[in-house]
N, C-alpha and C positions, 0 to 999 in steps of 0.2 A: 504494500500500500504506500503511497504517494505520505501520506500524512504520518509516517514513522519518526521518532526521534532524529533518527541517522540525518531525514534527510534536514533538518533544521540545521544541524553542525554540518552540513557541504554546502548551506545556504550560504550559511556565514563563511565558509571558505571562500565561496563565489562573492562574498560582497565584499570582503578585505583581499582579495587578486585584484578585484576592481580597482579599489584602494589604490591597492600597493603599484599599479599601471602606473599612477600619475603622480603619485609624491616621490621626492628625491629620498634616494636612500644611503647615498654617500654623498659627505665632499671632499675635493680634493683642494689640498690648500698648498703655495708654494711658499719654500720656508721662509723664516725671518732675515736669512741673509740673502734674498734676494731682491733688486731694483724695488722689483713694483709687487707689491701682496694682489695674487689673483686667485680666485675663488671659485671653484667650479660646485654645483649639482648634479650630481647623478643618478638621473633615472632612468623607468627603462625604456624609455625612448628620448632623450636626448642630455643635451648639457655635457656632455663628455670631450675630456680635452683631447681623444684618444678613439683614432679609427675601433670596430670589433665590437663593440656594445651588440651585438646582434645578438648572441648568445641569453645574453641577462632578457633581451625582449621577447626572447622566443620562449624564455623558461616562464618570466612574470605573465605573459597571457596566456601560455596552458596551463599553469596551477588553476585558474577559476573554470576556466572551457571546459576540461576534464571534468571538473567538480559539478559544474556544471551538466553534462549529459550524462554522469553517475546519477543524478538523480531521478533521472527519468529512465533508467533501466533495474527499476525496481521488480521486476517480473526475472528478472536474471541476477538471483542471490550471487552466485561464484563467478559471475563476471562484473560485477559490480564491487565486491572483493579486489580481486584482480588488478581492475582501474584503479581502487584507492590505493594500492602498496606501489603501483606506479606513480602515483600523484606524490605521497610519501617521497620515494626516490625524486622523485623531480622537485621538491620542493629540497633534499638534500642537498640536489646538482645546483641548485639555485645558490650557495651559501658557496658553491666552487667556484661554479663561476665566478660569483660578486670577488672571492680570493683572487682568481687567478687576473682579474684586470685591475688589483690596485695592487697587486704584483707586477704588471707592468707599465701601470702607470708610476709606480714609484720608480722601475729601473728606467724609463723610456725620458719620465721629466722631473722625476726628483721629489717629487711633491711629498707633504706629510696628507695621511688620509685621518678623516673622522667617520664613524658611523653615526648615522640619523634612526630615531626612534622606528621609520616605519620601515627600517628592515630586521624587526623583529618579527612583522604579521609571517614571513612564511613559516618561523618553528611554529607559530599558533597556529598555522594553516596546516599542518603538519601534526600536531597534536589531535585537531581537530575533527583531521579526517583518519589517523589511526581507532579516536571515538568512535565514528560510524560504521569503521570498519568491524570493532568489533559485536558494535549491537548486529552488523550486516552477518556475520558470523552466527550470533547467536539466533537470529530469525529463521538461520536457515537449517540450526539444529533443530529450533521448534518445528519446524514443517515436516522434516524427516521422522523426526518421532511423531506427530502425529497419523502422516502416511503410512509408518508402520506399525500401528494401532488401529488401523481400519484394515 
């Protein structure tokens, strides 16, 4: 059913990806000893001092897409499973990425990096949907034992 707990927690997965699309989630600041102090934002479509960001854009709008048509394939308990420890995974690859480019924004321009509040949403997207995953789990223990009760 449509109306399960699970799918409340991939709601909210779906509206903090939304989120997390348009607020910056890094800056990149150049140090104190350089000319001119300049400030970057990085989200996951722009602000970036630094070609490659495509990777971060690709991860930040499948977390909610995903979470998104998990919810409508509530008639398919173990593929709906399935998607979420994908989502899971891709919201870990998400925390590599975000690594692996102020990895080379740091060797490419020197810069010192800060992390911003809103890239905490995808552990909680992460959390979130390991939640549903497991109530996804346990609905689909209750149908089997019922089935094999009748």
């Amino acid at each position: 059913m449509i109306q399960r707990i699970q799918t409340l927690y991939l709601l909210a997965v779906v509206v903090l990806g939304i989120i997390l699309c348009f607020e910056p989630v890094l800056q990149l600041v150049t140090p104190e000893e350089a000319a001119e102090l300049q400030v970057w934002e990085v989200s996951a479509f722009g602000g970036a001092p630094l070609e490659g960001i495509w990777g971060l854009a690709l991860t930040t709008v499948l977390i909610p897409l995903l979470a998104l048509v998990d919810i409508f394939l509530y008639r398919n308990r173990i593929l709906q499973a399935r998607l979420n420890i994908f989502t899971v995974m891709l919201c870990l690859g998400w925390y590599g990425v975000v690594a692996i480019y102020v990895w080379q924004a740091k060797l490419a321009l020197g810069v010192e990096w800060h992390i911003l509040p809103w890239a905490s949403f995808p552990l909680v997207c992460m959390v979130l949907t390991m939640m549903a995953t497991r109530r996804i789990l346990r609905d689909e223990a209750l149908v089997r034992a019922a089935d094999r009760i009748r």
